[in-house]
N, C-alpha and C positions, 0 to 999 in steps of 0.2 A: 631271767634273773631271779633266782628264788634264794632267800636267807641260809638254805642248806649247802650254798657255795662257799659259804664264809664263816670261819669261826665268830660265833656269835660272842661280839664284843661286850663292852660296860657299854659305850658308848650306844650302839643297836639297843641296849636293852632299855637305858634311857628312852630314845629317842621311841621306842615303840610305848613305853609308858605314857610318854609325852602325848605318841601319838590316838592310844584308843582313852583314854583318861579327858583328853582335852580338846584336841584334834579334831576328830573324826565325832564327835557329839555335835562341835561344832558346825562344824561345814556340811555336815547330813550327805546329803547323795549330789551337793555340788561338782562334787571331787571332779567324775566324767572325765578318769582316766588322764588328770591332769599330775603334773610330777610335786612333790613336796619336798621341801628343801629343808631338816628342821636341825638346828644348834640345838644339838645333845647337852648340852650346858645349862643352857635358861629355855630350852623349851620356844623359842622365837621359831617362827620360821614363815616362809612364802611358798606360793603357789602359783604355776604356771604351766600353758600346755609347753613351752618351751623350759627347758632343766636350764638353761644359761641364765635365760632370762631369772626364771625364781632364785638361782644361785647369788649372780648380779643382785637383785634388788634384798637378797639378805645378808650378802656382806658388806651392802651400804648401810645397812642397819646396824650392824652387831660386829664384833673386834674378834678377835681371837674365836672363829668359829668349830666347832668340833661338829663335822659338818656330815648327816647321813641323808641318804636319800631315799624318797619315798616314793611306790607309785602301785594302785591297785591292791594297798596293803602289801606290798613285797620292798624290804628293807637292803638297802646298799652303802654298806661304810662308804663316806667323804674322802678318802685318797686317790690319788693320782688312778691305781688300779681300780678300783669303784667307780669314778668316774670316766673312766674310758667304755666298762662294761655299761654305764648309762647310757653312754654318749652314742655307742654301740647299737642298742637298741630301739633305740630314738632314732634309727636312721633305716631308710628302708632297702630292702636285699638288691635293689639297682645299684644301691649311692653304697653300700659297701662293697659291693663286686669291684666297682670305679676304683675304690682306693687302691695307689700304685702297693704291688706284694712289696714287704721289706721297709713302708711308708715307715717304721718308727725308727731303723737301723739308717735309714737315707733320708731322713727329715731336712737333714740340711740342704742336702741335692735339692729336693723340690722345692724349698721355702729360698734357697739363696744359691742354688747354681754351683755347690762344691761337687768335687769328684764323688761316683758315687763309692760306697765302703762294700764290701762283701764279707768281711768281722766288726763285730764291736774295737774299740783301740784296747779292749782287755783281754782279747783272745788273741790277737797277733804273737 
C-alpha cells in the first residue's frame, strides 16, 4: 500500500501534515507498525495494532470523520476502496487465499444464503 496508488488528495495532505507536525513527534518510535486512524479535519485520531478497532474508537470520538489511514508512514484515503486495500493487508496470504473468488459480486450468498449471481444486476 504506498500513497503512489492514489491521487494524492486535500484530505492525504492534511492528514500527513497532521501526521509528521504532531503525530509522529508524539508517539516517537511507539508506533511498532501499529495502524493510525487520523480525521483529516481536526487532526483527532487513534492508534491500534487492529484498523477496526482504532477506526471504532475514533468514530466514538469524533462526527463526520474525513477519515485516512495510517501505517509505517504509508498514507490511505478513508473510503470504502481504502479501506478494503487496509483491510487487505492486515490479513495474511492464508486468510486471503480462504476468501470465496467473487466474495463482493456474491456477498449475499455467503452472508444470507441467496442464489449465487455470475453479473452485477447492471450488467445483465
Amino acid at each position: 500500500m504506498a500513497t503512489e496508488d492514489f491521487t494524492i488528495t486535500p484530505s492525504i495532505e492534511r492528514a500527513k501534515r497532521f501526521y509528521w507536525e504532531r503525530i509522529k513527534p508524539r508517539l516517537g518510535d511507539r508506533l511498532n507498525g501499529q495502524w493510525i486512524v487520523i480525521d483529516a479535519n481536526s487532526g483527532e485520531f487513534e492508534m491500534d495494532h487492529d484498523v477496526m478497532n482504532a477506526l471504532s474508537a475514533l468514530e466514538a470520538r469524533v462526527t463526520d470523520l474525513d477519515r485516512v489511514f495510517v501505517r509505517d508512514g504509508e498514507f490511505t484515503p478513508g473510503h470504502l476502496g481504502g479501506l478494503g486495500r487496509v483491510l487487505g493487508q492486515s490479513m495474511s496470504a492464508e486468510e486471503r487465499a480462504a476468501l470465496p473468488p467473487g466474495g463482493a459480486l456474491n456477498y449475499k450468498h455467503f452472508l444470507y444464503g441467496f442464489p449465487k449471481r455470475e453479473k452485477y444486476p447492471w450488467q445483465e
